[in-house]
N, C-alpha and C positions, 0 to 999 in steps of 0.2 A: 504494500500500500504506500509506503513512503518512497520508494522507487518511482510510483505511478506521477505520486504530487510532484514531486523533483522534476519529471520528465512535460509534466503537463505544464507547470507553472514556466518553465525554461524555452520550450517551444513558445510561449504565450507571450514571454517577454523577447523573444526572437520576433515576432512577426508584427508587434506593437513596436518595437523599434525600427520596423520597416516602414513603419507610417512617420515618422520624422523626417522635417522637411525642410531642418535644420535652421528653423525659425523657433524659438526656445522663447516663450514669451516673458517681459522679464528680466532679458539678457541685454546690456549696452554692447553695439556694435560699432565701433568706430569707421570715421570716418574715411574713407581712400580717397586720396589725390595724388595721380602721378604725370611725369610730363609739362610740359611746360601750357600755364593757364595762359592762354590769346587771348585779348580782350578786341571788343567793338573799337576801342580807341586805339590798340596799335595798329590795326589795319587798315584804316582811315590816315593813319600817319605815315604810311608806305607809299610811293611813290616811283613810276618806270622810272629807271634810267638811275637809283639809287645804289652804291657803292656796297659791296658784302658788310663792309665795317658798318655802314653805319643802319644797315637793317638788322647788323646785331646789333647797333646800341639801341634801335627802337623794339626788336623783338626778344631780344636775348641768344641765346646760347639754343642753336637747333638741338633736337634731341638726336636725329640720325645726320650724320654727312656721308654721303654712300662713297665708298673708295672708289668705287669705278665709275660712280655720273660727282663727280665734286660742285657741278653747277647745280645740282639740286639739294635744298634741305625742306625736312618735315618736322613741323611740328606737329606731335601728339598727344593730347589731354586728354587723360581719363580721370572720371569722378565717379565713385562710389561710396554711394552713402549707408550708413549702416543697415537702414532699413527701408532703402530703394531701390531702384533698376539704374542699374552701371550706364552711363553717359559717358560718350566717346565724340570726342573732335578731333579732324585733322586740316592741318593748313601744309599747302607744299607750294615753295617760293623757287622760282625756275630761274637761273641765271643766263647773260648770255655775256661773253666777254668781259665776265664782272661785275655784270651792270644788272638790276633788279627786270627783267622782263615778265615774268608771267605770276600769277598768285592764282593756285587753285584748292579748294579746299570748304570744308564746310562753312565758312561762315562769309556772308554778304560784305560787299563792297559796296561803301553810300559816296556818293559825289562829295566835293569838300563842299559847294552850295547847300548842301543838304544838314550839314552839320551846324547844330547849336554854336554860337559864338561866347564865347566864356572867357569874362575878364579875370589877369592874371595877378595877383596882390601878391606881394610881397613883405614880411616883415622882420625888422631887424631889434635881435634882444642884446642887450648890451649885460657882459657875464663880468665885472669885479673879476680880477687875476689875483688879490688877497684878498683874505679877511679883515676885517673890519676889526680893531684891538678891543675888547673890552674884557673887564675885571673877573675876577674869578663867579662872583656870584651871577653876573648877566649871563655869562658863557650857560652856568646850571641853570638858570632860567630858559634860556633856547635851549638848553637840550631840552629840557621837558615841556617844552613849548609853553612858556609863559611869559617869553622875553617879549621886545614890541620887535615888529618887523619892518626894517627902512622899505618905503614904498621904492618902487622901481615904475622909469618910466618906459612906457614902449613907443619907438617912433614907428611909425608907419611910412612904406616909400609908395608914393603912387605908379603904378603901371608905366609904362613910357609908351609913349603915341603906336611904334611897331610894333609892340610886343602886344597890344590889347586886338590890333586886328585880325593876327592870324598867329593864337599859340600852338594850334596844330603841326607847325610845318619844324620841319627838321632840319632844315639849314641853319633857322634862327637860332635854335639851341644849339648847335655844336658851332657856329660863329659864336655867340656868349660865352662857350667855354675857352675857345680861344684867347679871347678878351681878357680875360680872367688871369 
């Protein structure tokens, strides 16, 4: 009889564990992200006729450079979410003589017409390189956050006339770094 139970309860929990669907409710599934995330805006900031250098500084680092076509790179993103259906992009950027010619890949291409204009602000904090001397008992007072705190002011620099018409374009920022 206890042979029987063993045998019965064993097969029972064999074929109950065939129905798991490896969805254990209850359970945190973390997040997957892998490959490089494309966004609506760096495709929009691509441009024919753009240099390998500087469609990596807009897109980053391809995930594949094929040894035997070197003019073409892929980007691929994948996202899977703990408790969704895996999403996959790919963008593949075709060179020709160096120079940025072809973009195909899942996601659209919008005219720069098309594109919202969005002013560019800038502001500057100005950081004290020492501390400020005081006595033994103020220093105990900032640590324990009782002290008073000198106000700091923040300037603000207004946009400059080129830079508020077209911050999309990628000349203007890698001229600016030049600059710099």
């Amino acid at each position: 009889m206890k042979t029987f139970l063993i045998y019965t309860f064993s097969i029972l929990t064999l074929l109950l564990s065939g129905c798991n669907k490896d969805k254990i409710p209850g359970v945190y599934r973390i997040d997957i992200q892998q490959g490089n995330d494309v966004t609506q805006e760096m495709i929009n900031k691509l441009k024919p006729g753009m240099s390998k250098s500087q469609v990596s500084y807009v897109m980053g680092t391809p995930l594949i450079i094929d040894t035997f076509h070197p003019d073409r790179w892929d980007y691929i993103y994948s996202f899977h979410p703990g408790n969704g259906q895996r999403e996959q992009r790919r963008v593949t950027l075709f060179f020709e003589q160096d120079k940025l010619n072809l973009i195909k890949g899942d996601i659209r291409t919008v005219a720069r017409e098309d594109l919202p204009q969005t002013a560019r602000t800038d502001t500057n904090i100005v950081v004290p390189l020492t501390e400020k001397k005081t006595g033994i008992f103020q220093s105990l007072k900032n640590a324990i956050g009782l002290g008073d705190d000198d106000e700091q002011e923040i300037v603000e620099s207004e946009p400059k006339d080129d830079e508020q018409n077209d911050t999309s374009d990628i000349n203007t920022e890698t001229s600016l770094e030049s600059e710099e």
